[in-house]
CHARMM-style PDB file with segment names, atoms N, HN, CA, C and O in Angstrom:
ATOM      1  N   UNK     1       0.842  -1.186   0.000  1.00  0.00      PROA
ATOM      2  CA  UNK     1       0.000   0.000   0.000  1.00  0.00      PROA
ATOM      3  C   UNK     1       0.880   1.240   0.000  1.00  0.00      PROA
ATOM      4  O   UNK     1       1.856   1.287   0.749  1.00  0.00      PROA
ATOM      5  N   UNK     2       0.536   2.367  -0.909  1.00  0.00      PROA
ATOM      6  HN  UNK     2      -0.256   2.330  -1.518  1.00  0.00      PROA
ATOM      7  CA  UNK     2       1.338   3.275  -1.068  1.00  0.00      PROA
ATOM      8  C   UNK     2       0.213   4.369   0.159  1.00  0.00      PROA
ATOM      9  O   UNK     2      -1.002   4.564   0.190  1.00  0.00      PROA
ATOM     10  N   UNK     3       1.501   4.926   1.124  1.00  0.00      PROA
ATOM     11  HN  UNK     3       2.488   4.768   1.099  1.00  0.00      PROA
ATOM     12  CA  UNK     3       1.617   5.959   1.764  1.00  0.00      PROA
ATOM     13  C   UNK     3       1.088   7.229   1.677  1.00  0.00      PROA
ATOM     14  O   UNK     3       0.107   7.726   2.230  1.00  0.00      PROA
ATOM     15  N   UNK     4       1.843   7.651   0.942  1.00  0.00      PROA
ATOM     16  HN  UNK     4       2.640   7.247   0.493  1.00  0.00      PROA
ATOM     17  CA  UNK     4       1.642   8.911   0.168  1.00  0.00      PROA
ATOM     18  C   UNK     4       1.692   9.039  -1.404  1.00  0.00      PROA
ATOM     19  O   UNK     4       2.466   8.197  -1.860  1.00  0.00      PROA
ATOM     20  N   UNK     5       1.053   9.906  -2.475  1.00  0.00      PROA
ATOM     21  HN  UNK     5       0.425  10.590  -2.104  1.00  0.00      PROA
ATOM     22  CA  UNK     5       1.010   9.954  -3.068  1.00  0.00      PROA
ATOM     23  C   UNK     5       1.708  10.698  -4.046  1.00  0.00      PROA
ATOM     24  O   UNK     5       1.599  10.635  -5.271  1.00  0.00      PROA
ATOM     25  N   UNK     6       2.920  11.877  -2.894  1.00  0.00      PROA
ATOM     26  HN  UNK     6       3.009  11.928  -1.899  1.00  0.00      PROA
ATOM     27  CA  UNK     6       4.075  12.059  -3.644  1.00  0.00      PROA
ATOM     28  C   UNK     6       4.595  12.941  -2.832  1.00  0.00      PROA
ATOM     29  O   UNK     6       3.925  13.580  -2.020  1.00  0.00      PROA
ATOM     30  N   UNK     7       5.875  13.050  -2.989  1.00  0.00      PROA
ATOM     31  HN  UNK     7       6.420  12.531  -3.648  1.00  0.00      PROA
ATOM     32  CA  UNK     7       6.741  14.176  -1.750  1.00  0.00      PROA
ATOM     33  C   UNK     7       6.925  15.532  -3.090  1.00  0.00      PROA
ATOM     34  O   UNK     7       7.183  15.209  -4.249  1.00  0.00      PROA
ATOM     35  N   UNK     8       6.795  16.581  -2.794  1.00  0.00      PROA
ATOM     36  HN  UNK     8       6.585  16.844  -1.853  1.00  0.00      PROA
ATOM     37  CA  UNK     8       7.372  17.944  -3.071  1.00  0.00      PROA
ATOM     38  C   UNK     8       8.332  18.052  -3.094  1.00  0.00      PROA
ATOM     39  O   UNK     8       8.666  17.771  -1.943  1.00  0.00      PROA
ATOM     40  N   UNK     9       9.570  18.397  -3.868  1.00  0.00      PROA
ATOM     41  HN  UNK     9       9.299  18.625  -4.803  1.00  0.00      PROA
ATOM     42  CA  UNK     9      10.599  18.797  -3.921  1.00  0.00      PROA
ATOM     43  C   UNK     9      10.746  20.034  -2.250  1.00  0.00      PROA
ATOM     44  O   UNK     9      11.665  20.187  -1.446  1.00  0.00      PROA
ATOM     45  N   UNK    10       9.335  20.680  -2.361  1.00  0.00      PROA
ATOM     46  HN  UNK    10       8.588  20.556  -3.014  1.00  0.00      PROA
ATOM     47  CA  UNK    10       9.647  21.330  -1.154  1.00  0.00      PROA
ATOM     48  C   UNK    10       9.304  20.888   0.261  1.00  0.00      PROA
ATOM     49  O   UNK    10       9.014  21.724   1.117  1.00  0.00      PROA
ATOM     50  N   UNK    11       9.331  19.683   0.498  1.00  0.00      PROA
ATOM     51  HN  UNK    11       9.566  19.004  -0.198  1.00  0.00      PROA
ATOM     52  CA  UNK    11       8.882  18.782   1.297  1.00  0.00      PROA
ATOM     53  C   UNK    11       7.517  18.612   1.743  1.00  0.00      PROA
ATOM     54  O   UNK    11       7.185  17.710   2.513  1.00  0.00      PROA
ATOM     55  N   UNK    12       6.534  19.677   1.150  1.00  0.00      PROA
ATOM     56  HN  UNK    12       6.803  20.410   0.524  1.00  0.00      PROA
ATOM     57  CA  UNK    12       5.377  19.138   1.346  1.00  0.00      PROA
ATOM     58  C   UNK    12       4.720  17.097   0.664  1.00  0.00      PROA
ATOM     59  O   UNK    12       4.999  16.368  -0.288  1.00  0.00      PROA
ATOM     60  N   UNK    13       3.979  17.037   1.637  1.00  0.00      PROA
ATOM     61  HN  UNK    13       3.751  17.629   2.410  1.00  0.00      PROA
ATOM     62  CA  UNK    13       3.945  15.494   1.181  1.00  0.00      PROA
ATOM     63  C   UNK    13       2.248  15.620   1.277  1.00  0.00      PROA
ATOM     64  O   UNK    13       1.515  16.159   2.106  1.00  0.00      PROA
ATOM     65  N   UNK    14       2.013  14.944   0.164  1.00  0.00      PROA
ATOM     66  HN  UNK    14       2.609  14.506  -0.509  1.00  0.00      PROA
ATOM     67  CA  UNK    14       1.001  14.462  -0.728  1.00  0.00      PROA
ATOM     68  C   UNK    14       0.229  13.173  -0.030  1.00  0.00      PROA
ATOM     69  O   UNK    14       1.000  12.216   0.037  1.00  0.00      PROA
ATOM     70  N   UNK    15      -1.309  12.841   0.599  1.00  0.00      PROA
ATOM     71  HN  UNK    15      -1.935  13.618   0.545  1.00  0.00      PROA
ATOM     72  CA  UNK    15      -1.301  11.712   1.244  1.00  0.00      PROA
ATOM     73  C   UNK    15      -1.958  11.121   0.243  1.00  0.00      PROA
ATOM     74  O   UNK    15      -2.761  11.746  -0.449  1.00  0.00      PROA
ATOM     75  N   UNK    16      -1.685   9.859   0.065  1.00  0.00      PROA
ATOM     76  HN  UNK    16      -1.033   9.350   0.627  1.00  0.00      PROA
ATOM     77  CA  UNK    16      -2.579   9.256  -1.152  1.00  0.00      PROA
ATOM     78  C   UNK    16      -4.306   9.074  -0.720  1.00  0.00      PROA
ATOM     79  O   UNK    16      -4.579   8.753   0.437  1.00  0.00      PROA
ATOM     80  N   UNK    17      -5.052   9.231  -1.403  1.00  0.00      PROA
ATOM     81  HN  UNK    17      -4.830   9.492  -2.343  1.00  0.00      PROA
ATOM     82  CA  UNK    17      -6.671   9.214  -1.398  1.00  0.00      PROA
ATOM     83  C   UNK    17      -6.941   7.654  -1.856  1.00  0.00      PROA
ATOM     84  O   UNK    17      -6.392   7.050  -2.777  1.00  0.00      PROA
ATOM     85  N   UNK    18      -7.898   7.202  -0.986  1.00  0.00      PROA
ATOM     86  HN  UNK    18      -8.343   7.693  -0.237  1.00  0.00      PROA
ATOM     87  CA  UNK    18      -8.462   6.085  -0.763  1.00  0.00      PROA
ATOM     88  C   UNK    18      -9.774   5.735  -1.602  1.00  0.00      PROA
ATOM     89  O   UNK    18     -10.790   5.285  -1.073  1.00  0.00      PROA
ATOM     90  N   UNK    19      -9.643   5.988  -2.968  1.00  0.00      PROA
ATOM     91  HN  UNK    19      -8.818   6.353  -3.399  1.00  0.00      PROA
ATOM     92  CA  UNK    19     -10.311   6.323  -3.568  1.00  0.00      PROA
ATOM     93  C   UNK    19     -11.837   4.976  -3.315  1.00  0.00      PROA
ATOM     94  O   UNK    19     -13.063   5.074  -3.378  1.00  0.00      PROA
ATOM     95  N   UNK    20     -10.860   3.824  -3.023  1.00  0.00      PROA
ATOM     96  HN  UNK    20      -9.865   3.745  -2.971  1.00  0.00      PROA
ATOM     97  CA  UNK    20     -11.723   2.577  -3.088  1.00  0.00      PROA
ATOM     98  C   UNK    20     -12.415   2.818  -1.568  1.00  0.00      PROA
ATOM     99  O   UNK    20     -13.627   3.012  -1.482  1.00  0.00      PROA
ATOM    100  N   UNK    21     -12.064   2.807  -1.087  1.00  0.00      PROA
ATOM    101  HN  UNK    21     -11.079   2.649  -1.156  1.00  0.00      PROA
ATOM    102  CA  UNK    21     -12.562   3.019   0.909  1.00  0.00      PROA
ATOM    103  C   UNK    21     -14.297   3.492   0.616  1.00  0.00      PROA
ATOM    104  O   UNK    21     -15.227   3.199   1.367  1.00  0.00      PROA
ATOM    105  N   UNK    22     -14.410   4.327  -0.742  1.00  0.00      PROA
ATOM    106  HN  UNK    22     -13.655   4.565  -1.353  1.00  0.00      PROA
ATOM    107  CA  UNK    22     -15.882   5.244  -0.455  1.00  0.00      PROA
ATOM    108  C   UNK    22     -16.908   4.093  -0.959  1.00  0.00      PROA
ATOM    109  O   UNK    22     -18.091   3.929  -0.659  1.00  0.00      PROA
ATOM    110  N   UNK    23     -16.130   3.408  -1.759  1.00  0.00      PROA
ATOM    111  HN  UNK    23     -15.169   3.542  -2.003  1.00  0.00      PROA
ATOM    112  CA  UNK    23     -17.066   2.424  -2.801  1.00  0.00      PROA
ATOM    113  C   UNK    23     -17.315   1.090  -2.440  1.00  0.00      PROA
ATOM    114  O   UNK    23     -17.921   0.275  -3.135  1.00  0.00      PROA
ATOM    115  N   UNK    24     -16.639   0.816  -0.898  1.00  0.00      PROA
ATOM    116  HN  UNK    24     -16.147   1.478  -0.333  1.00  0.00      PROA
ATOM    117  CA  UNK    24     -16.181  -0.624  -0.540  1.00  0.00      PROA
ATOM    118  C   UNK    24     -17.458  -1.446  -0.368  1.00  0.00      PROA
ATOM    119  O   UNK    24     -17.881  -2.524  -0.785  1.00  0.00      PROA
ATOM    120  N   UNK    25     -17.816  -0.626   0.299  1.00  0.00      PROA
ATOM    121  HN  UNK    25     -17.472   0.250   0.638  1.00  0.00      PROA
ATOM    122  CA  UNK    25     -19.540  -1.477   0.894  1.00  0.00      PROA
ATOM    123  C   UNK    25     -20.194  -1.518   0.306  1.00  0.00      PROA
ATOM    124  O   UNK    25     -20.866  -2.548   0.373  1.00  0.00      PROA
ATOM    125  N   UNK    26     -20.630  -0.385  -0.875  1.00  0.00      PROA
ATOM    126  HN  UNK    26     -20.085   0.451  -0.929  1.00  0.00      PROA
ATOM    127  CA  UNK    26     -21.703  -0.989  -2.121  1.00  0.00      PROA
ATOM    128  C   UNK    26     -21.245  -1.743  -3.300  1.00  0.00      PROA
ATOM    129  O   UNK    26     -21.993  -2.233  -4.146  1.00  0.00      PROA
ATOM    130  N   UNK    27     -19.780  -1.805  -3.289  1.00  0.00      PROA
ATOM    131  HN  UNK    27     -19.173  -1.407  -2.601  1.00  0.00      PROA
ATOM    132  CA  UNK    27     -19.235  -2.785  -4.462  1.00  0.00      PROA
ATOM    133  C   UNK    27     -19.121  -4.306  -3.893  1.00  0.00      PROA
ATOM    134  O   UNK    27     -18.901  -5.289  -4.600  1.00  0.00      PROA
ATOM    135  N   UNK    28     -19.317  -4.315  -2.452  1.00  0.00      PROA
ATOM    136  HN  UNK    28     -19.495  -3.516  -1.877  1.00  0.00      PROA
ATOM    137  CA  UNK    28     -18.913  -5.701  -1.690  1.00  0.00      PROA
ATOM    138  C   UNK    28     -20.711  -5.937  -1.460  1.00  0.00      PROA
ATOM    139  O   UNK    28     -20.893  -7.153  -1.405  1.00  0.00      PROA
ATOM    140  N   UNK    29     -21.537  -5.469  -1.370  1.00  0.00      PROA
ATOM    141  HN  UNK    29     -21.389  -4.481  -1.415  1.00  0.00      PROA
ATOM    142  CA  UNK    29     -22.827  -6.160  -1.707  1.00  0.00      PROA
ATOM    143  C   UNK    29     -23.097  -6.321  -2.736  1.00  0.00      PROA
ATOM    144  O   UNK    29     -23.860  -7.285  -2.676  1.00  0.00      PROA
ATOM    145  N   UNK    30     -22.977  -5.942  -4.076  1.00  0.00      PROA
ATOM    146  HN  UNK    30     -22.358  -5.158  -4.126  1.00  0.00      PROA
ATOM    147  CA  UNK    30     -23.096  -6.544  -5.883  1.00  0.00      PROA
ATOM    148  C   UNK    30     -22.439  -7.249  -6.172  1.00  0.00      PROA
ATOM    149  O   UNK    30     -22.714  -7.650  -7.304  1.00  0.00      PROA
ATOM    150  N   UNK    31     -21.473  -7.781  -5.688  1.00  0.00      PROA
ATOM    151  HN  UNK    31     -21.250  -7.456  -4.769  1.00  0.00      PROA
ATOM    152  CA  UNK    31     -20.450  -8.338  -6.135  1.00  0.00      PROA
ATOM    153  C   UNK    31     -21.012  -9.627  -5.407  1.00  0.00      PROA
ATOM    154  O   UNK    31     -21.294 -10.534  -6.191  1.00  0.00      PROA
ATOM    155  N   UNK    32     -21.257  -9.922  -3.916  1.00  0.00      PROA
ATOM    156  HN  UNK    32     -21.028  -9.185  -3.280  1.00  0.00      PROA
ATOM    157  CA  UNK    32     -22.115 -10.548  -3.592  1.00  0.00      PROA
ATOM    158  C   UNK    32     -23.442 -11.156  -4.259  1.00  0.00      PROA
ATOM    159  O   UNK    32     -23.860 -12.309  -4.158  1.00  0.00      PROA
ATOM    160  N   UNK    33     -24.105  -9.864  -5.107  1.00  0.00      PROA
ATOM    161  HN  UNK    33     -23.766  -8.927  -5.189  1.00  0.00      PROA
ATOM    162  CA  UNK    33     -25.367 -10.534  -4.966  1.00  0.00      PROA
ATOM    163  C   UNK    33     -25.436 -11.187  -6.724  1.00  0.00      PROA
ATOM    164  O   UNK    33     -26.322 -11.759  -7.360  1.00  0.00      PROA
ATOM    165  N   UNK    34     -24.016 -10.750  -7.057  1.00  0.00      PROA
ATOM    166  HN  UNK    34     -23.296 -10.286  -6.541  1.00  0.00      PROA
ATOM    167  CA  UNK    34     -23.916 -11.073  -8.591  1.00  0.00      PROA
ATOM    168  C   UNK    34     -23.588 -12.498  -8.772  1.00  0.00      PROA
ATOM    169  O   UNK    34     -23.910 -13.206  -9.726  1.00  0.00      PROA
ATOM    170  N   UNK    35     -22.573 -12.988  -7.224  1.00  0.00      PROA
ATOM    171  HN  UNK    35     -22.311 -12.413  -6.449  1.00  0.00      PROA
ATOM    172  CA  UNK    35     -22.235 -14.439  -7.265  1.00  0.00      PROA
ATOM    173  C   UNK    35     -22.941 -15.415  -6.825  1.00  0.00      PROA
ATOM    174  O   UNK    35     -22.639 -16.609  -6.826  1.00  0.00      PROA
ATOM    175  N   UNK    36     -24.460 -14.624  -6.216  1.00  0.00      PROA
ATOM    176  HN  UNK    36     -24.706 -13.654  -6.215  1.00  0.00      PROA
ATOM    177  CA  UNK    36     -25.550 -16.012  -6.023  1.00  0.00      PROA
ATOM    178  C   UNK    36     -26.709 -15.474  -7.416  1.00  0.00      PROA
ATOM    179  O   UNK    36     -27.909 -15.737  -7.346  1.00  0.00      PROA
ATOM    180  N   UNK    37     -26.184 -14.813  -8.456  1.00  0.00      PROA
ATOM    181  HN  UNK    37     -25.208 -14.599  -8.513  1.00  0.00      PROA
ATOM    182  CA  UNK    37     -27.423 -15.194  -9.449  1.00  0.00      PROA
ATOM    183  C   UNK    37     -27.203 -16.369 -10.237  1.00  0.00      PROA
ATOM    184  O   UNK    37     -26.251 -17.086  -9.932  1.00  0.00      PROA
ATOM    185  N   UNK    38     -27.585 -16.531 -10.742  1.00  0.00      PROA
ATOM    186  HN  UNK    38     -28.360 -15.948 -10.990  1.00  0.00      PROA
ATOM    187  CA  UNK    38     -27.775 -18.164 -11.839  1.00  0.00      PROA
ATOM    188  C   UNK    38     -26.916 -17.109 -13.189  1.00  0.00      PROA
ATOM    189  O   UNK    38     -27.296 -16.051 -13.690  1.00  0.00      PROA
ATOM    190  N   UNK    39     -25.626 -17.954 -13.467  1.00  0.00      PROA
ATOM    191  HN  UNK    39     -25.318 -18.814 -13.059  1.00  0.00      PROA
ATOM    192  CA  UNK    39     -25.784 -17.441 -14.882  1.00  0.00      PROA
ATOM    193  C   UNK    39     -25.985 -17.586 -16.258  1.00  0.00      PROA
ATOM    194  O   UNK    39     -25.996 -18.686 -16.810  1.00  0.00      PROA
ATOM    195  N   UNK    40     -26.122 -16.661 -16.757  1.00  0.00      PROA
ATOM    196  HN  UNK    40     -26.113 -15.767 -16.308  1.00  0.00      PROA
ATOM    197  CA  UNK    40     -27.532 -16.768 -18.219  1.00  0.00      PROA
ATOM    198  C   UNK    40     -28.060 -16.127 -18.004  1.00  0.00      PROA
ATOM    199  O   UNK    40     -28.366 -15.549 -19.047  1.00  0.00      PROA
ATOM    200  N   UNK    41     -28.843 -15.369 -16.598  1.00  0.00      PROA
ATOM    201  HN  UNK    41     -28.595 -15.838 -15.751  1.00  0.00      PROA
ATOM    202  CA  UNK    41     -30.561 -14.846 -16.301  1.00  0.00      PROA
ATOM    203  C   UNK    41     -29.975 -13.401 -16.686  1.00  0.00      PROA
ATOM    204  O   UNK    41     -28.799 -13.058 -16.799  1.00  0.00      PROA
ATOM    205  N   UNK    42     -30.997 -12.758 -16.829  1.00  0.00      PROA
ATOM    206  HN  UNK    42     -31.953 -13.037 -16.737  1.00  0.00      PROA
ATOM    207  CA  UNK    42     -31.284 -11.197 -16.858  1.00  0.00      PROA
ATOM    208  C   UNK    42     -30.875 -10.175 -15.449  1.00  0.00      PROA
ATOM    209  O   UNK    42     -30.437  -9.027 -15.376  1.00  0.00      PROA
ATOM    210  N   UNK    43     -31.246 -11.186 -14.422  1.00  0.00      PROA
ATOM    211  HN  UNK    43     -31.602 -12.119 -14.481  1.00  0.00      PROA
ATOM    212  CA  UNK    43     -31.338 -10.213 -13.131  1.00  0.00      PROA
ATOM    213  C   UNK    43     -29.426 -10.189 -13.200  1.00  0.00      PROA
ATOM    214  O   UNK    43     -28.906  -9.079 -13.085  1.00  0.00      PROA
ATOM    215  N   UNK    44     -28.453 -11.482 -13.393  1.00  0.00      PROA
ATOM    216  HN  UNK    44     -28.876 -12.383 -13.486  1.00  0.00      PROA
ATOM    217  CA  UNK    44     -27.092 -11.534 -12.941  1.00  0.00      PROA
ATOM    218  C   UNK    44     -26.934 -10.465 -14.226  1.00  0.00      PROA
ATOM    219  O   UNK    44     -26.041  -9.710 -13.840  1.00  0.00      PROA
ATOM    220  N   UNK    45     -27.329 -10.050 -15.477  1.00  0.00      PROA
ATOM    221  HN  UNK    45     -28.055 -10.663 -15.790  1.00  0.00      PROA
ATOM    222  CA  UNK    45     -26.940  -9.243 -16.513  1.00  0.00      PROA
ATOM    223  C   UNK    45     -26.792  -7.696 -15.631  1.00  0.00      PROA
ATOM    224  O   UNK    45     -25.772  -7.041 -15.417  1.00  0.00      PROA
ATOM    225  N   UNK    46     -28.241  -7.413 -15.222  1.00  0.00      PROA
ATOM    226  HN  UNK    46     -29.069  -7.945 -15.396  1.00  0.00      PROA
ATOM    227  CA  UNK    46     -28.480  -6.152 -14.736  1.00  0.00      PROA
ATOM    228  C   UNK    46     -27.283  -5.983 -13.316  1.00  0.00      PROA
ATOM    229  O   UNK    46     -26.921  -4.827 -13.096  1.00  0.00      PROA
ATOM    230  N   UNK    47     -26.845  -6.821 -12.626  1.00  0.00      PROA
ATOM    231  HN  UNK    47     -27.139  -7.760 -12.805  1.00  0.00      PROA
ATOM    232  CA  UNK    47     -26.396  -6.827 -11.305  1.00  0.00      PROA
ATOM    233  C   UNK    47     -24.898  -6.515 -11.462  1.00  0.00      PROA
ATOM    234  O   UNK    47     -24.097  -5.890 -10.766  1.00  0.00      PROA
ATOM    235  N   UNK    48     -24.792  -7.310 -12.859  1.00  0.00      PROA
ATOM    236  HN  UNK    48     -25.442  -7.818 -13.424  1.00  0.00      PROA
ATOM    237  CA  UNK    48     -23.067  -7.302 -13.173  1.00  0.00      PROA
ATOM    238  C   UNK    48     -22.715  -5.257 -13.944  1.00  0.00      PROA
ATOM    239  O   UNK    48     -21.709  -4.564 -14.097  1.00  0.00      PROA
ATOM    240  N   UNK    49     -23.799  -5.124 -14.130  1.00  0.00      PROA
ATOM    241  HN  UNK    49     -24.616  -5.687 -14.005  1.00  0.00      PROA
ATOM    242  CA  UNK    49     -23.447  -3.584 -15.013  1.00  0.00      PROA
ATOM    243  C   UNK    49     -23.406  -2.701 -13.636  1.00  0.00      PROA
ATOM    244  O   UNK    49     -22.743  -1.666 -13.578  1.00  0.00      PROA
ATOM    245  N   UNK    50     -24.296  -3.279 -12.349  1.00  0.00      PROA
ATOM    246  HN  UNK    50     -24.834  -4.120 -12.396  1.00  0.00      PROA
ATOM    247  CA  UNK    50     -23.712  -2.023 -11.630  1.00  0.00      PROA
ATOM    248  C   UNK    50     -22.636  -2.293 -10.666  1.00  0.00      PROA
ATOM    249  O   UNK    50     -22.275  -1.474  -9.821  1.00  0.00      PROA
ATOM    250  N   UNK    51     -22.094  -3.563 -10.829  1.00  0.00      PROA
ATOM    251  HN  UNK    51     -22.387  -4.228 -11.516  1.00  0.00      PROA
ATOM    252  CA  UNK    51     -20.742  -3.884 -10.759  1.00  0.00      PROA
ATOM    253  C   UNK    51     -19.760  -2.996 -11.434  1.00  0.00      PROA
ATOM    254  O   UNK    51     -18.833  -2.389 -10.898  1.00  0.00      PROA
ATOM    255  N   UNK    52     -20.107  -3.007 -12.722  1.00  0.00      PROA
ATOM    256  HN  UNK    52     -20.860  -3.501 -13.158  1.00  0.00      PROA
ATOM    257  CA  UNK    52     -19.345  -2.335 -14.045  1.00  0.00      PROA
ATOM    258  C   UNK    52     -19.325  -0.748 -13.999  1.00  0.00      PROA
ATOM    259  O   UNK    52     -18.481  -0.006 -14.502  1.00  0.00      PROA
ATOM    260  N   UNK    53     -20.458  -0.408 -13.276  1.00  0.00      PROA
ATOM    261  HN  UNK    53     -21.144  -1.010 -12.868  1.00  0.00      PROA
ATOM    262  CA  UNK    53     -20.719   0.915 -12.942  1.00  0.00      PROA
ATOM    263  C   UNK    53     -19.471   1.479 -11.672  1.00  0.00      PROA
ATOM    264  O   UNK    53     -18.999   2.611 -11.565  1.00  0.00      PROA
ATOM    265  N   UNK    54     -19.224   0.446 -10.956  1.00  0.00      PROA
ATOM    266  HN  UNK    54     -19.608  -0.473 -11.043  1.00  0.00      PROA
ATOM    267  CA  UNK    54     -18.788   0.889  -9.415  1.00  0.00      PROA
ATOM    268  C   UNK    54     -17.635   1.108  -9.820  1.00  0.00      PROA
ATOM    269  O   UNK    54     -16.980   2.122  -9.576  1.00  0.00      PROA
ATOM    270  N   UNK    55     -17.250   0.051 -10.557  1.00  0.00      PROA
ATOM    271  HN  UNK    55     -17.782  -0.772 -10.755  1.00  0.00      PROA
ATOM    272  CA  UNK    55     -15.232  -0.289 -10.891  1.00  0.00      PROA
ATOM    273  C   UNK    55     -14.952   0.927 -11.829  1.00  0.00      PROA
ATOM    274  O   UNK    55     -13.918   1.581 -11.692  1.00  0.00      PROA
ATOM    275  N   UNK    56     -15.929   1.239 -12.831  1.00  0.00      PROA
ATOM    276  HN  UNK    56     -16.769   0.708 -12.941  1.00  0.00      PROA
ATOM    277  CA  UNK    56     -16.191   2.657 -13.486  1.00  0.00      PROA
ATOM    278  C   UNK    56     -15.810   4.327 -12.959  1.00  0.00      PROA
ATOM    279  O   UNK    56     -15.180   5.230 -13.510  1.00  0.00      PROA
ATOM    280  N   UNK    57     -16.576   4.225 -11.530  1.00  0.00      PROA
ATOM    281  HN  UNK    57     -17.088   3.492 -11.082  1.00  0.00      PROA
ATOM    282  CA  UNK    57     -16.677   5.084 -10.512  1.00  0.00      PROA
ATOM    283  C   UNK    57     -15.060   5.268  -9.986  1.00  0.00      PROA
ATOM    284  O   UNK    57     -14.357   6.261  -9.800  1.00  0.00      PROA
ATOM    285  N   UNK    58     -14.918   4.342  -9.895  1.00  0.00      PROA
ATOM    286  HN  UNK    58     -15.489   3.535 -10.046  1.00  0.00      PROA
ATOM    287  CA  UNK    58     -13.399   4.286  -9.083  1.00  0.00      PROA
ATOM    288  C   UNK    58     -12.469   4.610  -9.381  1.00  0.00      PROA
ATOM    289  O   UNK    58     -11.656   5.233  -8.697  1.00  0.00      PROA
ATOM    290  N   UNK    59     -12.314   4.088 -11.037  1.00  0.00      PROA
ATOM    291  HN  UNK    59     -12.974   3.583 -11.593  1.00  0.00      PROA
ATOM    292  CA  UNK    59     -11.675   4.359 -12.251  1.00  0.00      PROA
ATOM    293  C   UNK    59     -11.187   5.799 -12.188  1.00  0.00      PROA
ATOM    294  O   UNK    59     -10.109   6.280 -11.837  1.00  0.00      PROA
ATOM    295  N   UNK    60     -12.169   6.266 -12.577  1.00  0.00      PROA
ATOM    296  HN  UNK    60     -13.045   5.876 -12.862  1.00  0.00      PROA
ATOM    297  CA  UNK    60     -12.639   7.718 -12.822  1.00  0.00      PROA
ATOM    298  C   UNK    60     -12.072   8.710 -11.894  1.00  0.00      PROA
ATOM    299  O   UNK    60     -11.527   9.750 -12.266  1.00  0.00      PROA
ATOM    300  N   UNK    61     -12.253   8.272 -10.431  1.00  0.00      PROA
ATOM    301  HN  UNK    61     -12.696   7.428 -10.129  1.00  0.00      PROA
ATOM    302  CA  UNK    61     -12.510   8.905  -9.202  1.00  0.00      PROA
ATOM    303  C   UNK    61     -10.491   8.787  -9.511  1.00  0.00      PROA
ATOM    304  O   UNK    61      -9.780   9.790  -9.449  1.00  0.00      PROA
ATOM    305  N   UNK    62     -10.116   7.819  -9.724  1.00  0.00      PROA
ATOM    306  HN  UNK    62     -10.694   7.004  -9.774  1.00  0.00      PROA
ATOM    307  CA  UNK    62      -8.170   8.154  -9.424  1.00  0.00      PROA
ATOM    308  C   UNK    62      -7.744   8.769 -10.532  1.00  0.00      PROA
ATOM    309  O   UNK    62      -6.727   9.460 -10.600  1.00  0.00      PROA
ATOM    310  N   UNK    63      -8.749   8.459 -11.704  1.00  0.00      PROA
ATOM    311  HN  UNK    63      -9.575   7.898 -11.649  1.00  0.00      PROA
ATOM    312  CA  UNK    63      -8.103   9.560 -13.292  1.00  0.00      PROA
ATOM    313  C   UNK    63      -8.240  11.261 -12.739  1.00  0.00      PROA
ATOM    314  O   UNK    63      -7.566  12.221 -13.112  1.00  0.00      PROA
ATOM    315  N   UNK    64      -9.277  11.224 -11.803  1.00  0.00      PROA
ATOM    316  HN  UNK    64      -9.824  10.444 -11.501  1.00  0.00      PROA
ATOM    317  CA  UNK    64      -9.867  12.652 -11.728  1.00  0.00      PROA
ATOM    318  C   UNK    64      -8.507  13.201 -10.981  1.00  0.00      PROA
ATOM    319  O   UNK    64      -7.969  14.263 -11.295  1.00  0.00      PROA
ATOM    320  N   UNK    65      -8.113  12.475 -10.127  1.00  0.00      PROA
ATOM    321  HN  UNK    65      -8.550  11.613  -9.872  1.00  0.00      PROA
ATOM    322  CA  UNK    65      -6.920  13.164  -8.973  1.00  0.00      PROA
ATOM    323  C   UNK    65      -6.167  13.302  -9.181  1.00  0.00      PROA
ATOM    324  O   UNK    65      -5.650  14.213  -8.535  1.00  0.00      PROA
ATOM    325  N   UNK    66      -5.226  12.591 -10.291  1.00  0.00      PROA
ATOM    326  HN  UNK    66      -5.647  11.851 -10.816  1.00  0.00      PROA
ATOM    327  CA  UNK    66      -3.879  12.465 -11.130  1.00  0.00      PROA
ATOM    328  C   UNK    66      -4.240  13.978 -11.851  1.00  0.00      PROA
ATOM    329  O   UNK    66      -3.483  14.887 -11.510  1.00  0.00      PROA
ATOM    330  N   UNK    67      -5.101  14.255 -12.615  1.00  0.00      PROA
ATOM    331  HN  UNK    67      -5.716  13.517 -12.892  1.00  0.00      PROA
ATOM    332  CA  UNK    67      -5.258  15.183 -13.615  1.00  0.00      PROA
ATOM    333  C   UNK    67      -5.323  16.442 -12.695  1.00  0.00      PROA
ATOM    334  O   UNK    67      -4.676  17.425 -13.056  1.00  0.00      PROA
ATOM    335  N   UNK    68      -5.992  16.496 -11.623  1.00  0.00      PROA
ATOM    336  HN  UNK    68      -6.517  15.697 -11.330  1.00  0.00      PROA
ATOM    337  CA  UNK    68      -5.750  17.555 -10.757  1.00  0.00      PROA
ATOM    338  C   UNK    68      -4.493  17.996 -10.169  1.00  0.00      PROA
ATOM    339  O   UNK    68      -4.102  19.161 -10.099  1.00  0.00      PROA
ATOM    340  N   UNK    69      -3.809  16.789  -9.689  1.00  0.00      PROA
ATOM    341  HN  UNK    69      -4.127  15.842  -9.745  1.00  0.00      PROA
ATOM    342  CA  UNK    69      -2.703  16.846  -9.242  1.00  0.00      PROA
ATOM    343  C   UNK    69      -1.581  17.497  -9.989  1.00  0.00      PROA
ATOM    344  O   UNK    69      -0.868  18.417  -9.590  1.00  0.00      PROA
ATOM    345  N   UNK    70      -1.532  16.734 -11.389  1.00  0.00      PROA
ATOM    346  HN  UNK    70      -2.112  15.986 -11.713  1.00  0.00      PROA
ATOM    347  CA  UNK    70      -0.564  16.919 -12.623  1.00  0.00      PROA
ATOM    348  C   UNK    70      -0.541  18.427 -13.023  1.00  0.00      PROA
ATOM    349  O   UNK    70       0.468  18.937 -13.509  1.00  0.00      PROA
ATOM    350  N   UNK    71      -1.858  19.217 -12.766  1.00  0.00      PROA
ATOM    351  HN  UNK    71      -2.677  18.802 -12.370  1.00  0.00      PROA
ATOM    352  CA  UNK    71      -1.972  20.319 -13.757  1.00  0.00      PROA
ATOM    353  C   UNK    71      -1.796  21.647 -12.695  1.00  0.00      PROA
ATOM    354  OT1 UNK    71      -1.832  22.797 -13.134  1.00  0.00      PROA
TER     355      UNK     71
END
């Protein structure tokens, strides 16, 4: 696990953001409820996209901080 997310040449230090920590509990119940559907059905189709949605979210959420950070 990384610490920080970067030291300053002027020693300010950067703490890394936990980007996953916000998403843990609603990605750890779909993920759950995706591995007791039957698969083939419609309901595991719909369950797995907001799976796809969360990992999406997260994605996003560390592209967003880099680009802030960087600029």
């Amino acid at each position: 696990m990384i610490n920080r997310l970067a030291t300053l040449s002027t020693g300010e230090k950067i703490a890394n953001p936990k980007h996953g920590a916000k998403w843990q509990r609603r990605l750890a119940f779909y993920q759950k409820r995706l591995a007791r559907c039957q698969k083939g059905s419609k309901r595991r189709a719909h369950v797995k996209q907001h799976v796809a949605r969360l990992h999406e979210k997260i994605g996003n959420s560390r592209t967003d901080t880099l680009h802030k950070f960087s600029t």
